[in-house]
N, C-alpha and C positions, 0 to 999 in steps of 0.2 A: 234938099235934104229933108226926111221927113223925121217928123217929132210925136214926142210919145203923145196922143190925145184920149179923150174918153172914147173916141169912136175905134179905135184901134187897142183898148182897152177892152170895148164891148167884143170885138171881134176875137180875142185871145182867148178871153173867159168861156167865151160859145165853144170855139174850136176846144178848145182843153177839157170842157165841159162833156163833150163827146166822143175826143179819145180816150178821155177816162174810164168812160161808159165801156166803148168798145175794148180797151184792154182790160178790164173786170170780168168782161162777158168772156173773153178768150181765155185768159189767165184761173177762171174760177175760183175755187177754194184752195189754192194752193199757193198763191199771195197774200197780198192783202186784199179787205173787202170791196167790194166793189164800190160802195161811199165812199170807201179810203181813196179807190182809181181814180174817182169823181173829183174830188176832195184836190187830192195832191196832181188831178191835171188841171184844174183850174188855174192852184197855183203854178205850176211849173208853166204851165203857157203864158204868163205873164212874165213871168223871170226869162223866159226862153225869147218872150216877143223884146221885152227891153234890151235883152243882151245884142238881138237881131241889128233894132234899130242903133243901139251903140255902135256895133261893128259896122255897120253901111250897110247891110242884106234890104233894101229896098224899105218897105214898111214894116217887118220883122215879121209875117205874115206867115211867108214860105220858111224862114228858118225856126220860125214856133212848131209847124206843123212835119217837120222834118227833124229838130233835135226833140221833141216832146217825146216822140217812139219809146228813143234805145231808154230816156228820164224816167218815164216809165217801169219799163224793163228793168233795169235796174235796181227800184224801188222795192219791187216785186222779188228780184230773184235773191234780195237780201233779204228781205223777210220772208222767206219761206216757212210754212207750218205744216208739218204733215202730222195728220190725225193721232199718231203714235206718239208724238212729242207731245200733244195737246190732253192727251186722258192721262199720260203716264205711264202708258202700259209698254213700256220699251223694255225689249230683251237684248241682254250685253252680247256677244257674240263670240264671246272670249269665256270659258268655264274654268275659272280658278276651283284646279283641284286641291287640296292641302294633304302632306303626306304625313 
């Protein structure tokens, strides 16, 4: 049974480190920043490798790099910002006439 170490620490950091990257780079300015991707895949590959090793998935490795995705996604598609919510400049879409 394998146990949580620095060296399977170091590897989750890396790996999260990089799909962080890559879902920033996909995701763009229509989630969070791409620091933020970076950021919260680091974290979440750690959470996602412990969780691994908890349930048995082998060294928590392939279940980091497998539940990290949709973690991501996720993250992202709740915080969404489009440029209209962010100046203000939002038009209601509804014209309250008054008689």
């Amino acid at each position: 049974m394998e146990i949580l170490n620095a060296t399977n620490i170091y590897w989750f950091t890396s790996a999260g480190l990089l799909i962080g990257f890559i879902i920033g780079l996909i995701i763009g300015n229509e989630g969070m920043s791409v620091t933020a991707n970076i950021i919260w895949g680091a974290v979440g590959a750690n959470i996602m490798g412990m969780i691994g090793i908890w349930m048995g998935f082998g060294d928590g490795l392939w279940f980091m790099f497998i539940s990290l995705w949709p973690f991501l996604f996720l993250f992202n598609v709740f915080h969404q910002h489009h440029i209209e919510d962010l100046t203000g400049e939002m038009e209601h879409p509804v014209k309250i006439i008054r008689k």
